[in-house]
C-alpha positions in Angstrom: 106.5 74.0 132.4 108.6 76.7 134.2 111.8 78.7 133.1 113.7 81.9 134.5 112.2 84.7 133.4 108.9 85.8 131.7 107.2 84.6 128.1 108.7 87.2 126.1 106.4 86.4 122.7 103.2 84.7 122.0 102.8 83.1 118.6 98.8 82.2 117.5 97.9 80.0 114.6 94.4 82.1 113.2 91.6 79.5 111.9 90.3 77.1 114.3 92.3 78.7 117.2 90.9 83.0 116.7 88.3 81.7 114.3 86.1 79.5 113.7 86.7 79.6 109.4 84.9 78.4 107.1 88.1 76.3 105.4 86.2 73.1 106.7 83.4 73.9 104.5 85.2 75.7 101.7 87.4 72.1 101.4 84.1 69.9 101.4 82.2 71.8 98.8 84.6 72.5 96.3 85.4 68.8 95.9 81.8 68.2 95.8 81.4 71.0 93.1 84.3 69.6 91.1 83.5 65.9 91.5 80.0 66.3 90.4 81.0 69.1 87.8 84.3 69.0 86.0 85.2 65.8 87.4 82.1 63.6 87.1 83.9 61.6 84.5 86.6 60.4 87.2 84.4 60.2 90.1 83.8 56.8 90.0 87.5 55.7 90.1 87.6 57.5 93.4 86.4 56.5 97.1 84.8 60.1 97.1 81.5 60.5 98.6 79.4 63.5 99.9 79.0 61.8 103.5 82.9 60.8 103.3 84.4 63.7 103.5 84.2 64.2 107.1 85.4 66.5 109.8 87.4 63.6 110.9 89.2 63.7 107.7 89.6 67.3 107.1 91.4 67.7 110.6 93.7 64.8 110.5 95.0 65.1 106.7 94.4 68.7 105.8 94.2 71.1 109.0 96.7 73.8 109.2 98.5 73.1 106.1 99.3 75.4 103.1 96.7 75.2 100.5 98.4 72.8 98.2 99.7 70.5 100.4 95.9 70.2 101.9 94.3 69.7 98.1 96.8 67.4 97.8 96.2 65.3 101.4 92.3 65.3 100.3 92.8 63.9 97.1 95.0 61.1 97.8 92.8 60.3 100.7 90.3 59.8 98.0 92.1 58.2 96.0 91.7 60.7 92.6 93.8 59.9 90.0 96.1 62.4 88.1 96.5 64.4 91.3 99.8 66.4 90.2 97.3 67.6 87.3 94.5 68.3 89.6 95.7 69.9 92.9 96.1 73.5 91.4 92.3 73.3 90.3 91.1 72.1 93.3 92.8 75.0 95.2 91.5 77.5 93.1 88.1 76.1 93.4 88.7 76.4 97.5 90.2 79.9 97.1 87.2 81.3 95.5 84.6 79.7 97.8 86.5 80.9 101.2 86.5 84.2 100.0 83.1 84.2 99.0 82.2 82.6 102.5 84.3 85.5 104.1 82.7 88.2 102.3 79.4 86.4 103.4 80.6 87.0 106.9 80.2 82.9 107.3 83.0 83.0 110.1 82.8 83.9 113.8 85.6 84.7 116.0 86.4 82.7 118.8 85.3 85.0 121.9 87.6 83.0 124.2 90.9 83.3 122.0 89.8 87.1 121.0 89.8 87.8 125.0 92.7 85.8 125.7 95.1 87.8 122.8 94.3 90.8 124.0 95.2 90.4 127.8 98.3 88.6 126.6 98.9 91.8 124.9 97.9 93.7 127.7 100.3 92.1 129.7 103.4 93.5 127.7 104.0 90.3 125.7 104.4 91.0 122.2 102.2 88.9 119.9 102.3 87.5 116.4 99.9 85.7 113.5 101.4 82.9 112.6 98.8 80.8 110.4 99.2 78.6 106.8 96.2 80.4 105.2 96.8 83.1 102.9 93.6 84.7 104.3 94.4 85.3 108.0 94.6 88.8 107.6 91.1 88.9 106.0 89.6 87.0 109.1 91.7 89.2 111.8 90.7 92.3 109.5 86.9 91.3 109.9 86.9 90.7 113.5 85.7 94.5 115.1 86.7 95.5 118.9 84.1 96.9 119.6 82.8 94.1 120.6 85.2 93.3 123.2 85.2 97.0 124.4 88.0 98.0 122.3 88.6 99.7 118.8 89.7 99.0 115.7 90.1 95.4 114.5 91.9 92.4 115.7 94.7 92.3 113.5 95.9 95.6 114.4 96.5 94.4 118.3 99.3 92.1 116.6 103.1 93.1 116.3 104.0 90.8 113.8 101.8 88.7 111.1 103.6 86.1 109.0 100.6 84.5 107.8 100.0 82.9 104.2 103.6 83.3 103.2 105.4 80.9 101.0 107.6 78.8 103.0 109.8 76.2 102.2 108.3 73.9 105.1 105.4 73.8 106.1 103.8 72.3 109.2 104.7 70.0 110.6 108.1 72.1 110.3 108.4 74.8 112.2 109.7 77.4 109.9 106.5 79.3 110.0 107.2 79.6 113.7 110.8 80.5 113.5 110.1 83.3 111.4 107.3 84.7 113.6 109.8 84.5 116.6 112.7 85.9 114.9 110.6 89.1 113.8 109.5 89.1 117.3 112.8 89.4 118.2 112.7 86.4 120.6 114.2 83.1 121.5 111.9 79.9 120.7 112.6 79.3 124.1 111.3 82.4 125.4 107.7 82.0 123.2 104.4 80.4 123.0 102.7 79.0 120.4 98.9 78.5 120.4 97.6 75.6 117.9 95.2 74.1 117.3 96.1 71.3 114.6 98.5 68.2 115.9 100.8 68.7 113.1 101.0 72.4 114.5 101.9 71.1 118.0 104.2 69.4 115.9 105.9 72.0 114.4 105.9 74.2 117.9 107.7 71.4 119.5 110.4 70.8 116.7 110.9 74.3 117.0 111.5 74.1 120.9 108.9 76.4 121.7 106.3 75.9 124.7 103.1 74.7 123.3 99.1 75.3 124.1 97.1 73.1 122.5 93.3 74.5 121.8 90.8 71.2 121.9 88.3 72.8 119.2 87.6 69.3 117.9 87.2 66.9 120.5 91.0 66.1 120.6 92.5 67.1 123.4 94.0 63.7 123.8 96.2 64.3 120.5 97.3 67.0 120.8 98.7 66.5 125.0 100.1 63.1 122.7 102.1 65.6 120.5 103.4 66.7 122.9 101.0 70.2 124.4 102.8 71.6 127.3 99.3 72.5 128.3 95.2 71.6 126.1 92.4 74.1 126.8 88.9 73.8 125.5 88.9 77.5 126.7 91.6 79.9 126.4 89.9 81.7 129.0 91.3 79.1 131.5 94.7 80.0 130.9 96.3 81.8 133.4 97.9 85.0 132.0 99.9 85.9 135.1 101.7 83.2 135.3 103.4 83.8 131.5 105.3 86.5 133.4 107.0 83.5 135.1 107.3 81.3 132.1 104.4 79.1 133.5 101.5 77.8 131.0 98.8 77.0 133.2 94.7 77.1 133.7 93.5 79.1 137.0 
């Protein structure tokens, strides 16, 4: 896509396009924990199975969203019963083991997307967090400079962070983006929004922003159908001079 003028923000979902989290896992075992715990006297009314809960399913039903509305997705999918009665549990559950996991330091940051943030910073584009998870901050917090011949940690490189707040709409909305470019201080139109979720692309297009989609799963193809001004495997490929003249592109 092209426009007058340069990107004036950059607006990055955190888990699955900075960092590869551990939600995926925290999802799966909590279910397991509860459905063979506290929930063994209703598993059998369910479709739920160790081997069922796939990556399939956590990426098409629960990726990117707010942490009830992804308990929620999982447990119709499996078809519990009582869910209004459940989903709070079943968050709690998650909440507990994702911490846990990040304490553990069972995460690693994406090198590509680390890299890729800080020459878009760099390049005079202000930058903002824009992710569902209420612990984006812990992830960005965790990941050290250092490494990338820097200093300090990743989530100080970002202007903004609207991440894990309580918004009326979540994805596929794009409310969580709105805010992000408004505290920016930018147009939508003038903005970027890296995701990695289709309901994400989603939201970045209802919001009229330009949209990169980041293939982490195998599903490039879904997220150019959402509508993905450009899809990258690698955020490495994209080609940062040419966001000066409102081009997404790979070199």
């Amino acid at each position: 896509m092209a426009a007058n003028g340069a990107f004036r923000g950059g607006i990055f979902d955190v888990d699955g396009v900075l960092v590869d989290s551990p939600h995926e896992q925290a999802w799966r075992e909590s279910l397991q924990e509860l459905m063979e715990g506290p929930w063994s006297d209703i598993r059998e009314q369910t479709s739920w199975t160790r081997e069922g809960f796939t990556s399939e399913v956590y990426h098409q039903r629960m990726s990117g969203k707010p942490r009830k509305a992804g308990a929620t997705a999982a447990l119709e999918y499996f078809g519990v019963p009582d869910i209004e009665s459940r989903v709070a549990e079943y968050g709690e559950y998650k909440q507990d083991m994702i911490i846990r996991l990040i304490k553990e330091g069972r995460f690693s940051a994406y090198e590509d997307a680390v890299r890729f943030v800080i020459a878009v910073k760099e390049a005079g584009i202000p930058i903002a967090a824009a992710s569902s998870s209420k612990n984006a901050k812990l992830f960005l917090e965790k990941i050290d400079l250092a490494n990338y011949g820097g200093s300090g940690n990743l989530h100080e490189v970002f202007d903004v962070d609207v991440s894990g707040r309580d918004f009326a709409q979540g994805k596929p909305h794009p409310e969580i983006f709105l805010t992000a470019a408004k505290e920016l201080g930018v147009d939508p139109g003038d903005a970027f929004v890296c995701e990695d979720a289709t309901n994400g692309i989603q939201a970045a297009k209802a919001g009229e922003f330009a949209a990169i989609g980041v293939a982490r799963a195998d599903d490039s193809d879904a997220l150019a159908a959402e509508g993905a001004d450009i899809v990258v495997t690698d955020m490495g490929t994209i080609d940062v001079a040419k966001l000066a003249s409102h081009e997404l592109a790979t070199k």
